[in-house]
KOLPANU-315372 format. One line per 3 residues: number of its first residue (from 0); their letters; for each residue x, y, z of C-alpha. Coordinates in nm, 4 decimals, padded with zeros to 6 digits, m for minus. Each point is the difference from the previous one (the first is absolute). Layout:
residues N
NUM	a	X:Y:Z  ... $
//
This chain:
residues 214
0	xxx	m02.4910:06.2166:02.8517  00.1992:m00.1972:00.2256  m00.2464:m00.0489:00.2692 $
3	xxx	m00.1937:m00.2183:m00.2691  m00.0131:m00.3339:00.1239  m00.0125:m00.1297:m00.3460 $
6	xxx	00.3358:00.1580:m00.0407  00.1512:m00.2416:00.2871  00.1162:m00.3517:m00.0831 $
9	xxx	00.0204:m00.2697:00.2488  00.4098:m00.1051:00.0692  00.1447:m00.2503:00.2838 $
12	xxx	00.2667:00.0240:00.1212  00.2108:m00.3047:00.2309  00.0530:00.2119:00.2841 $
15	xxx	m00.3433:00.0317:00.1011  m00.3299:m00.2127:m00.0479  m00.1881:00.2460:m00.0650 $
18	xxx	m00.0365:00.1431:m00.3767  00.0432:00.4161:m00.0734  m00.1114:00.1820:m00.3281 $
21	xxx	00.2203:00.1721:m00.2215  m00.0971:00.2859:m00.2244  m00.0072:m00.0809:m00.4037 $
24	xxx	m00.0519:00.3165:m00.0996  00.2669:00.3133:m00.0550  00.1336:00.1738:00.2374 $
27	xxx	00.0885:00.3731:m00.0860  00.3863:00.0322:00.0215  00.2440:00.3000:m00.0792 $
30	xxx	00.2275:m00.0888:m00.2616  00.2973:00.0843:00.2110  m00.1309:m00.2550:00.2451 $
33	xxx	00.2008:m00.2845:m00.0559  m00.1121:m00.2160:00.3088  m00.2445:m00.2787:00.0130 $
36	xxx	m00.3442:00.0278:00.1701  m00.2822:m00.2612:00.0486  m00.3222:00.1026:00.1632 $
39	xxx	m00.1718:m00.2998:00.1666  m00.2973:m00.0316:00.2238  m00.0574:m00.2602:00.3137 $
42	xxx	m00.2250:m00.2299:00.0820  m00.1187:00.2916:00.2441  m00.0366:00.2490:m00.2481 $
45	xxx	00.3200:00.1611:00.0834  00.1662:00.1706:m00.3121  00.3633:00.0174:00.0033 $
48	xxx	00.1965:00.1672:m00.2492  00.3629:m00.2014:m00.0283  00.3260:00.1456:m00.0812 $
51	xxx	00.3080:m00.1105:m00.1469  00.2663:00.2050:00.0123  00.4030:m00.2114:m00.0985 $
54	xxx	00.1731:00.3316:00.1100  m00.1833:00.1116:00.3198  00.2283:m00.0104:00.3273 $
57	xxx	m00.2891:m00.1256:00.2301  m00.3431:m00.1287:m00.0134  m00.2763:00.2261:00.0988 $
60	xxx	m00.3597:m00.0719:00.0664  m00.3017:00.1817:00.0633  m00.3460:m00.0478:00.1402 $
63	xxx	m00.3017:00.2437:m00.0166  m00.3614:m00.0486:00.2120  m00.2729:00.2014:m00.1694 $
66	xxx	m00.0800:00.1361:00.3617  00.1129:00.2945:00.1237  m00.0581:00.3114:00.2345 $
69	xxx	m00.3272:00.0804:m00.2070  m00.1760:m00.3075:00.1786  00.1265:00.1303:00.3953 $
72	xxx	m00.3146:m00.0193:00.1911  m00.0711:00.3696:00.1411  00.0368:m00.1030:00.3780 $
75	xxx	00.3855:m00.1641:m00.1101  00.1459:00.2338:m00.2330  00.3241:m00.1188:m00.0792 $
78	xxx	m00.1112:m00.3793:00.0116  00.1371:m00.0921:m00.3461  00.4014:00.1431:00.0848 $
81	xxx	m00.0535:m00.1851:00.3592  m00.0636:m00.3508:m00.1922  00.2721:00.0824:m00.2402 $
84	xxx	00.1984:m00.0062:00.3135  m00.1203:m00.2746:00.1846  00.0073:m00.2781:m00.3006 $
87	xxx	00.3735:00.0019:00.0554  m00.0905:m00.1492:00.3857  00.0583:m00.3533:m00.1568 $
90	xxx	m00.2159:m00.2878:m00.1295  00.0003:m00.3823:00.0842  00.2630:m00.0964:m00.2370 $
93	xxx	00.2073:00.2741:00.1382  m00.1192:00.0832:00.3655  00.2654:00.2352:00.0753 $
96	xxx	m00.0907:00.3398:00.0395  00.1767:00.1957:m00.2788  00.1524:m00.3324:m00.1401 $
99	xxx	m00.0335:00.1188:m00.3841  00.1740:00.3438:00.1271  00.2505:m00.1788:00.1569 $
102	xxx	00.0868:m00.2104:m00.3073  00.0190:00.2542:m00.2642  00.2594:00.1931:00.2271 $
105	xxx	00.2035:m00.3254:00.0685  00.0230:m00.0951:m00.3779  00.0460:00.4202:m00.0612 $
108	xxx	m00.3093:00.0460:m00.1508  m00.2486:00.3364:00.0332  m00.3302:m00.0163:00.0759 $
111	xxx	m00.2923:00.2543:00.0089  m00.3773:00.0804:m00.0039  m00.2466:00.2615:m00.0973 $
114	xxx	m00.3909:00.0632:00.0855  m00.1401:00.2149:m00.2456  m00.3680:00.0955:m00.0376 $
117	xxx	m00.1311:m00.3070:m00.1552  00.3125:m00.2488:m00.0109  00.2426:m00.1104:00.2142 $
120	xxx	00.3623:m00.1257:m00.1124  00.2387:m00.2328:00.1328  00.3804:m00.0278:m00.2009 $
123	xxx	00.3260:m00.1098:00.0480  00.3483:m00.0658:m00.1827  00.2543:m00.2929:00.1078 $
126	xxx	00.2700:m00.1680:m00.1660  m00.0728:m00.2583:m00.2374  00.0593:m00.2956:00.2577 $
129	xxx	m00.2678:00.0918:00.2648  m00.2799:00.1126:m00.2384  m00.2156:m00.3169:00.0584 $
132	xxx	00.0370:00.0087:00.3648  m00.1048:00.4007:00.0304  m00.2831:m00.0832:m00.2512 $
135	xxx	m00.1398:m00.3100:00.2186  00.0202:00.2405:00.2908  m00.1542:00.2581:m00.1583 $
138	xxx	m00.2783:m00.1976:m00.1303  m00.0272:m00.1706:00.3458  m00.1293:00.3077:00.1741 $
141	xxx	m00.3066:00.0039:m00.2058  m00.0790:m00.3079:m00.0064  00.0335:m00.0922:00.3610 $
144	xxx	00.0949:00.3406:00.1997  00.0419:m00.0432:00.3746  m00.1716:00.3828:00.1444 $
147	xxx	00.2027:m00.0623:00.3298  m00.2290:00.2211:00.2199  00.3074:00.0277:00.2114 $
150	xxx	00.1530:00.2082:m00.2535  m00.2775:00.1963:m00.0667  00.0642:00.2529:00.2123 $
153	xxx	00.3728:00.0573:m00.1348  m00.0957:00.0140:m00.3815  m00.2628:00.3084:00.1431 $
156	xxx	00.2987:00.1668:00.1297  00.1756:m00.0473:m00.2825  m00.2245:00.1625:m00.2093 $
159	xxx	m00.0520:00.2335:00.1957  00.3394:00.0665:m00.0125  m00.0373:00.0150:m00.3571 $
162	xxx	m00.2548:00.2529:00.0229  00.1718:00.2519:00.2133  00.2732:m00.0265:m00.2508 $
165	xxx	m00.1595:00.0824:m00.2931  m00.1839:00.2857:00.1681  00.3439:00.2072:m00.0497 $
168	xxx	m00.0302:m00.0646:m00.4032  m00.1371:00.3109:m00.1966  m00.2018:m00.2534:m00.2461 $
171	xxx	m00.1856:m00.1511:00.2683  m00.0533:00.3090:00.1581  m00.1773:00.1239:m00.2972 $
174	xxx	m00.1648:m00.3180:m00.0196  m00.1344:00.0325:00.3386  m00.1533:00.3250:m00.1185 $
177	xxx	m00.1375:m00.1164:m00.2918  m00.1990:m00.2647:00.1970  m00.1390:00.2125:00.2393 $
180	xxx	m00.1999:00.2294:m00.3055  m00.0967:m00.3493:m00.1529  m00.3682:m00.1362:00.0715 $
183	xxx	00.0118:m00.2110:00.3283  m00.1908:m00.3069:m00.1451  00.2665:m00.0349:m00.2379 $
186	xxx	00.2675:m00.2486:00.0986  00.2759:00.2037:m00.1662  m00.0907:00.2540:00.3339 $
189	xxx	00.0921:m00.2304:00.2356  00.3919:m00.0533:00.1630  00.1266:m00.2801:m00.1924 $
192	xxx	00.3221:00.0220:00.1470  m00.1229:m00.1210:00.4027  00.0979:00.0212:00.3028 $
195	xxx	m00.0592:m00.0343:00.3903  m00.2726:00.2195:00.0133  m00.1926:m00.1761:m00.3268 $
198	xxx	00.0986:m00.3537:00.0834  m00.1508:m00.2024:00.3300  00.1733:m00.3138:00.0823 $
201	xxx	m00.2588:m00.1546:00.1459  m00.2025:00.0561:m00.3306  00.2488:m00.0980:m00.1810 $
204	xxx	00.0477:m00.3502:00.1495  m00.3553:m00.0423:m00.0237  m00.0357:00.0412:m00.3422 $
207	xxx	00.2877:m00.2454:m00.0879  m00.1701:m00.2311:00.2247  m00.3133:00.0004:m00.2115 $
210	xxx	00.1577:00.0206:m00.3243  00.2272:m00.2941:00.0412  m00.2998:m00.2149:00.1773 $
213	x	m00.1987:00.0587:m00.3219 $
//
């Protein structure tokens, strides 16, 4: 029901030139939910779901790409955790390598991010004060992101890293043995996780190349 473009109205707002669309319609709320929520929709089709919460200590937001491991191409497994890695390698607003890192920790914020199979999700918490400044960062590395290629090689390693790690884990050692009885031209088969011996940085840097070219 709230995908229904009928259901949006068109708002302004004097920060911005451009117009978003807020939802008429009801949103389902617990009873014992006493904060306020909007959900609104950009120009871009981006719908965001708006929270306002008197009592909270911090402000919090989170962001959530409907791609995810499922879509790994079968000669880069783990391609989806690697580009959850390298969008934090700056953007032109920001060109410092692991600038919106860097400012969450400065203003003691936490920040964190999860591939799944078919969505990946950035979030962080920061005090009140720094919110718009973490968001604008945030937002920054999707709209412009750098790909250093001279990085490339590091944010391999560190998943890599990652994947090495996680290889101690019971779960994902019963994961691992669930995908090898699954059928191979399912993506679920695959290693989502990546590593070295899945991800070529040559390839890699190619790709970018021809994704950000067109």
């Amino acid at each position: 029901m709230a995908s229904e473009t009928s259901q949006f109205v068109k708002r302004s707002t004097a920060y911005s030139s451009s117009p978003y669309f807020e939802y008429a319609g009801v949103l389902m709320q617990s009873p014992n939910d006493l904060r306020q929520h909007k959900l609104i929709r950009l120009p871009n089709n981006m719908i965001i779901l708006c929270t306002s919460d008197p009592d909270a200590s911090k402000a919090a937001a989170s962001l959530s790409v409907n791609v995810g491991s499922f879509v790994d191409p079968p000669e880069l497994q783990g391609l989806a955790h690697f580009l959850e890695h390298a969008i934090h390698l700056g953007s032109d607003k920001y060109p410092g390598a692991n600038e919106y890192r860097a400012y969450i920790q400065d203003n003691h914020g936490h920040e964190n991010a999860k591939t799944a199979n078919e969505q990946t999700t950035y979030y962080f918490t920061i005090p009140h004060n720094a919110f718009e400044g973490a968001l604008d960062r945030l937002s920054q590395l999707f709209i412009s992101p750098l790909f250093d290629k001279d990085y490339v090689e590091r944010e391999i390693n560190a998943v890599d890293s990652e994947s090495k790690g996680i290889l101690q884990d019971y779960i994902h050692q019963e994961s691992s043995v669930i995908r090898s009885l699954l059928d191979p031209s399912h993506p679920a088969s695959m290693y989502n996780c990546g590593g070295i011996e899945t991800l070529s940085a040559d390839t890699l840097i190619i790709r970018e190349e021809q994704e950000l070219s067109s």
